[in-house]
C-alpha positions in Angstrom: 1.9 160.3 63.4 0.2 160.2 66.9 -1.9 163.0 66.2 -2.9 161.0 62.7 -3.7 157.7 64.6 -5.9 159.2 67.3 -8.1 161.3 64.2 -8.0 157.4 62.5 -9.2 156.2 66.1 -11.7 159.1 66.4 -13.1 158.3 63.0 -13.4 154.7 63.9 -15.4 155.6 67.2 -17.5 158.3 65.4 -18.9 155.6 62.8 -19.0 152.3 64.6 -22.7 154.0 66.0 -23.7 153.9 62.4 -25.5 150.2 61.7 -24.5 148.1 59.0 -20.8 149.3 59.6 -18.0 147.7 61.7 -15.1 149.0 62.7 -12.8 146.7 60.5 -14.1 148.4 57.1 -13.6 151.6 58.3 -10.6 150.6 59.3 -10.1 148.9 55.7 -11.0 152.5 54.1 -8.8 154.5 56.2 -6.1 152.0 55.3 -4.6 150.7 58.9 -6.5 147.4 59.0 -3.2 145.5 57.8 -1.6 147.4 60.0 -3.9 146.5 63.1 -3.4 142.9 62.2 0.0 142.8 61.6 1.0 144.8 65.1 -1.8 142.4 66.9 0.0 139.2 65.8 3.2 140.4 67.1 1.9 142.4 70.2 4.0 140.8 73.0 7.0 141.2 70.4 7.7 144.8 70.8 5.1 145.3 74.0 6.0 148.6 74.5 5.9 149.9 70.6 2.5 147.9 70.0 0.4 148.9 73.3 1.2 152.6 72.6 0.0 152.5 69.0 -3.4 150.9 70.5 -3.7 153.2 73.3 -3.8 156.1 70.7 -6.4 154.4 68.6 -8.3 153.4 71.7 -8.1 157.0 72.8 -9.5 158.3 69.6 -12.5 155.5 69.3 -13.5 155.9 73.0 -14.0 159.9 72.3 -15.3 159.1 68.9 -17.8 156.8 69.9 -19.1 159.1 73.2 -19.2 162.3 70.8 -21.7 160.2 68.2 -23.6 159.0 71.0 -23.6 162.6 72.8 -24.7 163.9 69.9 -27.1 161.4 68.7 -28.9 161.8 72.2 -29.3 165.5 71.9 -30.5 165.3 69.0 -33.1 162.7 70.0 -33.7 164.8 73.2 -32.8 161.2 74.4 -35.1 159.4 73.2 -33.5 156.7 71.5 -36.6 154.9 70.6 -37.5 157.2 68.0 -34.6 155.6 65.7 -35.1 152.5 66.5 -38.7 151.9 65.8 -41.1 153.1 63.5 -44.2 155.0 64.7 -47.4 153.5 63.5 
């Protein structure tokens, strides 16, 4: 299960870089977005329980999201203009 959440978390991190997605529909394909909501309704309820299962996902998307953007600046040679605007 921990292992599971941190690839979910990883995953989440990897495509939030991508425009146009969010992190709630990947969250919504992946199925934990119920899940999410229903442990962030109750989080001072069972503190302990609840901040563990968001550390692991927060683990994951931190090391998601600096992988993409490692790898999206070597591929740009880190030029990050070159995506965001067209050449004319």
């Amino acid at each position: 299960m921990i292992r599971l959440l941190i690839i979910k978390g990883f995953v989440i991190g990897l495509l939030m870089l991508v425009p146009g997605l969010s992190g709630g529909s990947i969250a919504v394909g992946l199925g934990i977005y119920e899940e999410i909501l229903a442990k962030s309704s109750r989080f001072f309820k069972d503190f302990k329980t609840n901040f563990f299962y968001f550390l692991k996902l927060i683990i994951g998307g931190m090391t998601g999201m600096f992988v993409s953007s490692f790898s999206l600046s070597l591929h740009t040679n880190g030029n990050l203009f070159v995506l965001s605007h067209k050449n004319s």
